[in-house]
C-alpha positions as CSV (number, residue, x, y, z in Angstrom):
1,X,-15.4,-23.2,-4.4
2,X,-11.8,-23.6,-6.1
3,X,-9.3,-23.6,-3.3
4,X,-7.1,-21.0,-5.8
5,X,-10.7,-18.6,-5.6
6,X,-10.7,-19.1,-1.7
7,X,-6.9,-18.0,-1.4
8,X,-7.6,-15.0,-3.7
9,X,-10.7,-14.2,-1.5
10,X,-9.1,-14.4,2.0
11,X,-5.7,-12.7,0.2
12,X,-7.8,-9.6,0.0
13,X,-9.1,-9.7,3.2
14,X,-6.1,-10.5,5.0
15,X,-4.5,-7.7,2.7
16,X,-7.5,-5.0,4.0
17,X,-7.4,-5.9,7.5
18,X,-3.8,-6.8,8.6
19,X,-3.1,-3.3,9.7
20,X,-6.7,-1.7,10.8
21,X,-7.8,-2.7,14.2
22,X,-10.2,-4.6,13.6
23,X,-8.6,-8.5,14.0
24,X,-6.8,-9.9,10.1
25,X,-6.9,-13.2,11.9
26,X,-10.6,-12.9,13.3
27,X,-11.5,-12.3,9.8
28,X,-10.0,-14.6,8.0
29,X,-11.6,-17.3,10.6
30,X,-15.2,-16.2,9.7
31,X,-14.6,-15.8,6.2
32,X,-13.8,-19.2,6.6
33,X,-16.5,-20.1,8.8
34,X,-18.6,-17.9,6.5
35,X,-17.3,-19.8,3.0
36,X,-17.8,-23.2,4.6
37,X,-15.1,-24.5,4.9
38,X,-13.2,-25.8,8.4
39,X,-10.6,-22.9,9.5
40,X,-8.6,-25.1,11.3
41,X,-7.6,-26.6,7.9
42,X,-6.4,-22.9,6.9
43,X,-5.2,-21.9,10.3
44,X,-1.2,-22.2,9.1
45,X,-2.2,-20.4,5.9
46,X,-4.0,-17.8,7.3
47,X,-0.7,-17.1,9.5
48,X,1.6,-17.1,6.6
49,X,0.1,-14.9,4.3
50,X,0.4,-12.3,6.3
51,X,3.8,-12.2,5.7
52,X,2.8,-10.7,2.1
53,X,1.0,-7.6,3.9
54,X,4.2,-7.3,6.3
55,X,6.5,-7.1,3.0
56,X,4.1,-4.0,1.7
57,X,5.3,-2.2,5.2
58,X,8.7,-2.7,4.3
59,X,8.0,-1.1,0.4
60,X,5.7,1.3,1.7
61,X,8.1,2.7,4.4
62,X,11.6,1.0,2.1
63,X,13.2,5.6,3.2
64,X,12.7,5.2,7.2
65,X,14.5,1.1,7.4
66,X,17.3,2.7,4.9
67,X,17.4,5.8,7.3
68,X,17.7,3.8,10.5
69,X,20.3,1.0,8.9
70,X,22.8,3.8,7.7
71,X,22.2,5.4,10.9
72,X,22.8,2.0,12.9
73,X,26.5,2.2,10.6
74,X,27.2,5.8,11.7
75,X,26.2,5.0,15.3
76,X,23.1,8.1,15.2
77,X,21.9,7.2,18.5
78,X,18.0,7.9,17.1
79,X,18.9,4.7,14.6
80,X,19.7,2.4,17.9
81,X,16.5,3.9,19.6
82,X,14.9,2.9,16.5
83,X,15.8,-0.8,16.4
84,X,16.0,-1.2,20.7
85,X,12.1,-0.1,20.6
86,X,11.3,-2.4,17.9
87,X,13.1,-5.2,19.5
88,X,12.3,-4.9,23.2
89,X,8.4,-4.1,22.6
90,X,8.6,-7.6,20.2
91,X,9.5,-9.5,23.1
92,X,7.4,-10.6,25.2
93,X,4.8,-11.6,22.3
94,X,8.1,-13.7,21.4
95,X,8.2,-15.4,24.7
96,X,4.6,-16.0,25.6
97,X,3.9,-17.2,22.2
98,X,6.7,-20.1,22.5
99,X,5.3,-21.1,25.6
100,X,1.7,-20.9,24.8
101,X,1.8,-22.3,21.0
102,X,-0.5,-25.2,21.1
103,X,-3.4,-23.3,23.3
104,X,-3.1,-20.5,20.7
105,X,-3.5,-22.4,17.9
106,X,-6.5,-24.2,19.5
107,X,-8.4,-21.1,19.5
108,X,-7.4,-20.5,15.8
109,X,-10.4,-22.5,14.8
110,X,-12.7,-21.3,16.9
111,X,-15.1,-18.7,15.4
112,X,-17.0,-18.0,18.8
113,X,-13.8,-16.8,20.6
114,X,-13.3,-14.2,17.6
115,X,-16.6,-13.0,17.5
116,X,-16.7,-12.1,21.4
117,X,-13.1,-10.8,20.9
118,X,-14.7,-8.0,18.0
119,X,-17.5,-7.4,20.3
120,X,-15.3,-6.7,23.5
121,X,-13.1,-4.9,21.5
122,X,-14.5,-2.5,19.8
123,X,-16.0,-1.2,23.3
124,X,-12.1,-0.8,24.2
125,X,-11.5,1.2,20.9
126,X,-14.5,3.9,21.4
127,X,-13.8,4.2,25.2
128,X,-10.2,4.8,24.3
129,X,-10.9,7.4,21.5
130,X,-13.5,9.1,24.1
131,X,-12.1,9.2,27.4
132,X,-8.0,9.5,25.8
133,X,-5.7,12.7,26.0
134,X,-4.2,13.1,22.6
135,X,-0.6,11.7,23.2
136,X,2.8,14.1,22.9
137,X,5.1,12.0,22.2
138,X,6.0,11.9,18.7
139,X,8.5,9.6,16.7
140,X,8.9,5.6,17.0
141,X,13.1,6.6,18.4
142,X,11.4,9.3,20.7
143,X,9.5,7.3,22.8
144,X,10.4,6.1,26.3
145,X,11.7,2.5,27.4
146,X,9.2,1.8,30.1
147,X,6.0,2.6,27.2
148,X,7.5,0.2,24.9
149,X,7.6,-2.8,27.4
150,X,4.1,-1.6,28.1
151,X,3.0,-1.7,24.7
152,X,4.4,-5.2,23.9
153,X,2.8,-6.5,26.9
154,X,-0.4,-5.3,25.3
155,X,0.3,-7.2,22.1
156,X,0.5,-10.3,24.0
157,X,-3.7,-9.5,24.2
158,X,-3.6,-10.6,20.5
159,X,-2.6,-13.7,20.5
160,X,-6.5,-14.0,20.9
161,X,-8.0,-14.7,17.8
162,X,-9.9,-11.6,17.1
163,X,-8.6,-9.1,19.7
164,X,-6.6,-7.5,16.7
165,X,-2.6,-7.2,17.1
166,X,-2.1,-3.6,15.4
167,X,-5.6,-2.7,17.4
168,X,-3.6,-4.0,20.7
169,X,-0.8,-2.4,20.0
170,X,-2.1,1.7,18.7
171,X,-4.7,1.7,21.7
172,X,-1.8,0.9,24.2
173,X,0.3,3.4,22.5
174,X,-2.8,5.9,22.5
175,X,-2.7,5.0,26.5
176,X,0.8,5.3,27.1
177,X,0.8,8.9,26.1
178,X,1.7,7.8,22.0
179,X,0.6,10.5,19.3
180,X,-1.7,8.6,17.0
181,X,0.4,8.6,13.8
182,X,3.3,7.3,15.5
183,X,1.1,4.9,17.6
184,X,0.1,3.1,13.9
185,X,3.5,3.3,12.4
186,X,4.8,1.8,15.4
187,X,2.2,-0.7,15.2
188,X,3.0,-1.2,11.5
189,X,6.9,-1.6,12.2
190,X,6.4,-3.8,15.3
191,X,4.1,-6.3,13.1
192,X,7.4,-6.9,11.2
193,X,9.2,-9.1,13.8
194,X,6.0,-10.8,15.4
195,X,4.8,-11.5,11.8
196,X,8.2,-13.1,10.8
197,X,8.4,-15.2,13.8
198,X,5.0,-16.3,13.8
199,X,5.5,-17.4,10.0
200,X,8.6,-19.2,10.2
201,X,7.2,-21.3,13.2
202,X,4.4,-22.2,11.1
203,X,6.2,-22.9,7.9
204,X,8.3,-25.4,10.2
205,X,5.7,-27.1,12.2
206,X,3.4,-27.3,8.8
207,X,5.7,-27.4,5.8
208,X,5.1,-31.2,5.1
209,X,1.9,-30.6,4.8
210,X,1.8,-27.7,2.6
211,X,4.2,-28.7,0.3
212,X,2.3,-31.9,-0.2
213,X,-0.7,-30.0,0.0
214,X,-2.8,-31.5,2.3
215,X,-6.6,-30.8,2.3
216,X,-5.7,-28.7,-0.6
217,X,-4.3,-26.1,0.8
218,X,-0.5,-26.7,-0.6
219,X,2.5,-24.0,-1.3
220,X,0.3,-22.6,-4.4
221,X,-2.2,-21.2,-2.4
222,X,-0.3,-19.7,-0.6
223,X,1.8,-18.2,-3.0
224,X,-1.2,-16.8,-4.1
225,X,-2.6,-15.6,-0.6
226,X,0.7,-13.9,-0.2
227,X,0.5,-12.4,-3.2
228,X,-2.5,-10.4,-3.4
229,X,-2.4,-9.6,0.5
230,X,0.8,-8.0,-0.1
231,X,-1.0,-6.3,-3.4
232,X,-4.0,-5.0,-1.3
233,X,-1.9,-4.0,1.8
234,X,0.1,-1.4,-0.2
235,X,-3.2,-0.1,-0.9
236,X,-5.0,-0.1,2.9
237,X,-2.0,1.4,4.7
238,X,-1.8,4.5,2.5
239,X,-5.6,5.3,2.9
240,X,-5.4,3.9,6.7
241,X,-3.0,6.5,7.9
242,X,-4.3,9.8,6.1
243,X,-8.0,8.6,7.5
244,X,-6.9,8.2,11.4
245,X,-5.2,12.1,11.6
246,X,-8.5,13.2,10.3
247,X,-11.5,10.7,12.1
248,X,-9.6,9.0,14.9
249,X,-10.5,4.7,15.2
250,X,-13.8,5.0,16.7
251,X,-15.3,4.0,13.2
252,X,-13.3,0.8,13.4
253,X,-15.1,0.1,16.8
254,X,-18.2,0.4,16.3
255,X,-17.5,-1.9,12.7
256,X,-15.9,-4.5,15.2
257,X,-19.6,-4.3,17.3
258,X,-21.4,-4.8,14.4
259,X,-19.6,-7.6,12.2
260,X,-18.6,-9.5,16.1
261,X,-22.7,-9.1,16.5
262,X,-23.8,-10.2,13.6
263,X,-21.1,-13.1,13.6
264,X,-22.3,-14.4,17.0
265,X,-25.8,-14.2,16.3
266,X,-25.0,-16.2,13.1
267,X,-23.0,-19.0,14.8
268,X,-25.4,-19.2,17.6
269,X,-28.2,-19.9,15.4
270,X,-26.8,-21.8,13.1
């Protein structure tokens, strides 16, 4: 297959999954897996075009940054409650994943790890939608200091491939006492930060390689990955957020149970 048809391919599915909970990164290792070719080879561009579905957060939501940064100006305390949240709930995904960078892109590659991580998951999302009070507090600015350190210690869960970051982080919203919308926006605007730092380590530990394209897989398919992930994001997070207020995410865990299922009974037998 055309390395420019494989970028297009896992584009879209990086673009469609990014924001569900259901694992962008576990995905893009079995499509990988899946396609035939080695995902360790596309583990740096699987991390970087996710930056293109981060960017469709910023269009999509362009009114609520523009909001908060004239608000920072004016000093609007809700503006600085805005960005602290952001910040402090980034931080200890910042931290652990400096000090843990080699182990976690060890299990980048490995297609077993994600396909237990969907299984295990997905259990965790329908037990949370059954057994969860729906949450009160509403608004990213609204909600309290000690739930935001709470929820950015359960991103930290993510940084197994597979375990989903945005499913991470809106089930240990939904936990902490977070309504549902503002337990996925927050999820969406937190993804911003982690997504930026995870990219720019990436680019700098791999940019000789993709720039002289090695294996293939050089800036242009990227470029291209980027691209339509951001295309297809614009898309999925519209849809996403209008379908959770009506059906809740128990659909997205029993879709984990299936595709982890059928993805371990595959690699096992294979």
């Amino acid at each position: 297959m055309p390395i420019l048809l494989l970028a297009i391919i896992l584009g879209i599915v990086e673009g469609v999954t990014e924001f569900l909970p259901v694992s962008s990164t576990g995905h893009l290792i079995l499509a990988t897996e899946l396609l035939g070719f080695d995902a360790e080879r596309w583990a740096a561009f699987n991390v970087i075009i996710q930056l293109g579905a981060i960017l469709a957060i910023v269009v999509l939501y362009w009114r609520t940054f523009w909001a908060v940064l004239t608000g920072m100006f004016k000093r609007e305390p809700m503006s600085w409650r805005f960005v602290r949240n952001i910040l402090i709930a980034f931080l200890p995904s910042a931290i652990l994943g400096f000090l843990l960078i080699n182990r976690i892109e060890a299990l980048l590659g490995n297609a077993l790890v994600v396909a237990v991580a969907l299984i295990v998951g997905g259990v965790a999302i329908i037990l949370i939608e059954r057994f969860n009070r729906d949450g009160d507090i509403v608004g990213v600015a609204e909600m309290p200091l000690g739930r935001v350190v709470g929820i950015g210690l359960v991103q930290c869960l993510a940084m197994i491939p597979g375990v989903s970051r945005s499913g991470a982080t809106i089930m240990g919203g939904l936990m902490l006492g977070i309504e549902r919308r503002t337990a996925a926006e927050f999820s969406f605007f937190l993804a911003i930060p982690t997504m930026v730092g995870a990219t720019t380590l990436e680019l700098f530990k791999h940019h000789q390689a993709l720039a002289a394209g090695a294996h293939g897989v050089g800036l242009g398919a990227v470029a291209v990955g980027f691209v339509v992930s951001f295309l297809v994001a614009i898309v999925v997070v519209k849809g996403f957020v209008h379908y959770i207020s009506r059906h809740g995410f128990a659909p997205f865990g029993w879709y984990r149970i299936l595709v982890g299922s059928a993805a371990l009974v595959w690699l096992l037998a294979r």
